[in-house]
N, C-alpha and C positions, 0 to 999 in steps of 0.2 A: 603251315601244316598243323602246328597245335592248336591255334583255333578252327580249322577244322572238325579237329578231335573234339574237342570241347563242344560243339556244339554240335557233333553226331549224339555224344554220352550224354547230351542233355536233352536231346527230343529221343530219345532210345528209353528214357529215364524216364519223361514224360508218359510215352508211353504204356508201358509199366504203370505207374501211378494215377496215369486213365482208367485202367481195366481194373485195378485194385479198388481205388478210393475212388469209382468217378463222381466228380462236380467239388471234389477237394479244393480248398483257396488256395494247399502249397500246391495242388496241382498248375495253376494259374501263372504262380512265381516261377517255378521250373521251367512252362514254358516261354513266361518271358526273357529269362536268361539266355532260354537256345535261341530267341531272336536276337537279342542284342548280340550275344555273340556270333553270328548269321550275319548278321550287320556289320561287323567289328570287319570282320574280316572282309565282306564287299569292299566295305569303306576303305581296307588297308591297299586292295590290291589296286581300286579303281583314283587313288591318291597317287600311290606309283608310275599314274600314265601323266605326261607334259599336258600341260594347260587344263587339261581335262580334271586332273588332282587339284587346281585351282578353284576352278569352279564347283566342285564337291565342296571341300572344303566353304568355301561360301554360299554354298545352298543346305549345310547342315548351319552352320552359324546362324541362318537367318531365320531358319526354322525353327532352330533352339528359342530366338529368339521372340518369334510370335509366338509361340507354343507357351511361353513363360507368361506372355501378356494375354493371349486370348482363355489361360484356363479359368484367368480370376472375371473377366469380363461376359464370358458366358455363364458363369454362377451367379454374378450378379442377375444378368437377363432371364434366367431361370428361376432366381429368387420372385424377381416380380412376374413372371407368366403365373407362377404359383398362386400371390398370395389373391394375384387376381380373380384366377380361374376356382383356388381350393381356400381363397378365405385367409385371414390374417392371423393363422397358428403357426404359433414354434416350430412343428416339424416342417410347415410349408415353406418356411425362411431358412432353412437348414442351409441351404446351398446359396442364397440370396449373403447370410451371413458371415458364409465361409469364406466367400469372395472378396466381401470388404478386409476381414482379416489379413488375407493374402496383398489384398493391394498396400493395408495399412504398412505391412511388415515390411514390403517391398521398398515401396516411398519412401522409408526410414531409411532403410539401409541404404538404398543412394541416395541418399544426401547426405549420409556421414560416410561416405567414402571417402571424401577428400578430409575428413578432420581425423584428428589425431584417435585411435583407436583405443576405448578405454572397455571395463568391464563390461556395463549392459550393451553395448556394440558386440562384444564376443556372443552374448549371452543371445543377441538378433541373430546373430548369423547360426548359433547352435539350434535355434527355434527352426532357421530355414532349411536347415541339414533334417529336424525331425520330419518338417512338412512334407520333406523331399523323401524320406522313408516310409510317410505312409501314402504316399499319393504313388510309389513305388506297390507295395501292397496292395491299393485299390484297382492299378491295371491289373495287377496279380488278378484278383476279384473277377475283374471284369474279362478276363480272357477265361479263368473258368466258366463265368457267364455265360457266355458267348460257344463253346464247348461243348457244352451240358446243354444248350438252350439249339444245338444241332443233330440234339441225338435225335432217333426215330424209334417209337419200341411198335415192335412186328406183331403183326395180329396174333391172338391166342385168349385163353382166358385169364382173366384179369382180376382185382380186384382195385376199381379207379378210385380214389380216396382224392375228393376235392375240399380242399382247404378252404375253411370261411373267411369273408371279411365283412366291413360292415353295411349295414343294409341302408337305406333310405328310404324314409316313411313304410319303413316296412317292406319293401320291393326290391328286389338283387340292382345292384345300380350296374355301369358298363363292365367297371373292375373287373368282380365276381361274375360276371355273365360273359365273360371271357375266358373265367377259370372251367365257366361249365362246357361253354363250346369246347374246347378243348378236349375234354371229357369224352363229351356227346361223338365227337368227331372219331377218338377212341373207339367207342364201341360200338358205333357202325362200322369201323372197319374189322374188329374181331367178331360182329355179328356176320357180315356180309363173308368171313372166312369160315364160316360153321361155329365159332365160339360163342358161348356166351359170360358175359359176363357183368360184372355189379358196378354199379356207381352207386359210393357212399358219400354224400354231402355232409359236411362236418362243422357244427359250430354253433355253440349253445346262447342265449339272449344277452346281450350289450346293457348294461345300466340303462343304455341312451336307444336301445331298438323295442322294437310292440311284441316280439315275437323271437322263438328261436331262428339264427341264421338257417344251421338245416331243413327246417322247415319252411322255408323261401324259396332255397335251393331246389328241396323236392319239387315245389312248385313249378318253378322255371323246368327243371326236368321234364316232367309230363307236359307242358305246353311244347316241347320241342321235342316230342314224340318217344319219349322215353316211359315203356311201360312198367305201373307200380311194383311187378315182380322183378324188373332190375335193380330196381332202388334201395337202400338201405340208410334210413337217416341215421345220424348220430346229430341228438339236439345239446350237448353239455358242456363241452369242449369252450374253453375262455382262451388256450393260448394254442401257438402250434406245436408243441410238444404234447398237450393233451389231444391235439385233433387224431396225432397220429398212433396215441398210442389208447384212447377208447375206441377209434375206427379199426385197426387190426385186432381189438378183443369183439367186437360186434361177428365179424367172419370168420370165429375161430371153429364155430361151428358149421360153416359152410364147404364146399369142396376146395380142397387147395389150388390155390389158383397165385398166376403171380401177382405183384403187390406192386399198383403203379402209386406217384404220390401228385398228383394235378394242382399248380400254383402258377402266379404272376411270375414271369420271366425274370424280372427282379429279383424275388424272393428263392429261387432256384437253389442258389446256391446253399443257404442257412437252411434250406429244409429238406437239402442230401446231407449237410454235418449232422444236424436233430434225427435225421434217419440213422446215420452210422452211430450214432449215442445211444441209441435207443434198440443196435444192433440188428436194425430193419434191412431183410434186403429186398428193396425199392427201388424203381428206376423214377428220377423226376421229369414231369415233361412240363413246360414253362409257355404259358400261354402270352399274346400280345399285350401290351402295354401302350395307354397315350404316350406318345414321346414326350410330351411339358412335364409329362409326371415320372418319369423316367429318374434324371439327376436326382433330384430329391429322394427317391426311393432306394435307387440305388447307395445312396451316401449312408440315410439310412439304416439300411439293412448292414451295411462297409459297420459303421460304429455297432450295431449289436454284434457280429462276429467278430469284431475284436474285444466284445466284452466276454466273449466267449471262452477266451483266453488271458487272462488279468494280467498274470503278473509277466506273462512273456514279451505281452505287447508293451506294458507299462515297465519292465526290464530297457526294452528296447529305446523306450522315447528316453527314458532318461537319461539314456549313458551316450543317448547324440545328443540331447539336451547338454550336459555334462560337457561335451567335447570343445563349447564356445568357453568357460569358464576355466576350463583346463587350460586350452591356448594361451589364453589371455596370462593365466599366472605364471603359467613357462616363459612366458614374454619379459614377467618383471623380472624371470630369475638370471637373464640374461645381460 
């Protein structure tokens, strides 16, 4: 019955911090908790039936199990879809290197199972306790993801604010011309309900582009039938924090209109936090994404929102970090 309880008050909670913060990452953790514990209690009752609580029990075992080995083996395969597909950069190895990390950390520590348990042994096993609190976190992540990335905003007038990124030889590559579809798809359907309203393409020239992004964007706009009085470029914009807050002073002169914010699926979530910083109230709507580019992106985007937060995040690693070293010297005091 208390879990039960616990996991009504935690999708009750949820919900509450949907309609308050939506696209929040503690929105994400919250609701992860109501499933686990959603789970707990399946798991409790369906353990209490003969044989049948056997085989539970070893259909969760074994899934713990491959879930442990396939997360690091898919990062790997990931890593090289990447550095194939996007070339032999740092951020494309993001997840390719994450992976060997996990296996190396792994393979360590069974094989010093069986020896005698000394300092830097604790100090592995407090690493894996951290791994295990942020990869905690990134389903957090990932289930507001996923969330956010299901809402629908209802036709009306708008003010669609598309995020840049970067171009290629000058011309919106898939990425970006996904963020426009998206867009585009918008406001035909608050056109085709009597609305009208604006698409403002955002994002000023790259050290490495010929041209400003919004003026690309425009481009692609009008070639997919979008007329130049809808349009509103913002060419200046270098981060997404400036995209969204020179694109809401460009229509401040315009009719008040609501305020959507159009980005990579990925990217959804850090650019509802940069909206609530910035005191925006915006709905984000997160357009498709190649799946190969997916991990990488999402990771990511995972590592800038927790830089978003320093010292809590970096409170936290530390004092699980801590916990192997801790062990280890209540061990000698014994």
């Amino acid at each position: 019955m208390t879990g039960v309880l616990i996991t009504l008050v935690l999708l009750v909670g949820y919900a509450l911090l949907a309609r308050w913060r939506p696209g929040a990452w503690t929105n994400g953790l919250v609701l992860l908790c109501a499933v686990l514990a959603g789970a707990w209690v399946v798991f409790r009752q369906l353990v209490g039936i003969p044989v049948l609580g056997s085989v539970v029990v070893l259909v969760v075992a074994v899934a713990a199990a491959l879930g442990m080995l396939a997360l690091p083996v898919l990062l790997i395969a990931n890593g090289i879809t990447m550095a194939r597909k996007e070339g032999l950069r740092p951020a494309n190895m993001l997840s390719g290197l994450l992976g060997v990390a996990i296996v190396v950390l792994m393979t360590w520590l069974a094989v010093s199972l069986g020896q005698q348990l000394t300092g830097p042994l604790y100090l592995g096993f407090g690493a894996l306790l951290a791994v295990g609190w942020l990869s905690f976190g990134f389903l957090g992540f990932l289930a507001s993801g996923v969330a956010l990335g299901r809402r629908r905003c209802a036709p009306g007038p708008h003010h669609l604010v598309v995020l840049g990124a970067g171009l290629i030889n000058g011309r919106v590559p898939r990425l970006l011309g996904g963020r426009l579809d998206r867009a585009v798809d918008q406001w035909r359907a608050d056109r085709a309900a009597g609305y009208e309203s604006l698409i403002i393409p955002s994002g000023g020239q790259g050290s490495d582009e010929s041209r400003a992004e919004g003026d690309a964007m425009a481009e692609y706009l009008s070639e997919h039938g979008v007329p130049a009085g809808a349009i509103r470029i913002e060419d200046s914009a270098s981060t997404t924090a400036e995209n969204l807050r020179f694109s809401t002073e460009l229509v401040t002169a315009e009719e008040p209109a609501g305020l959507v914010v159009v980005t990579s699926s990925y990217h959804a979530v850090r650019a509802a936090d940069l909206c609530r910083r910035q005191r925006l109230q915006a709905q984000v709507l997160g357009a498709g994404t190649a799946r190969y580019f997916m991990p990488s992106a999402l990771l990511r985007e995972y590592v800038a929102l927790l830089a978003v937060h320093p010292w809590l995040n970096a409170v936290m690693v530390i004092l699980i970090l801590a916990s192997g070293p801790l062990a280890w010297w209540l061990s000698t005091m014994v």
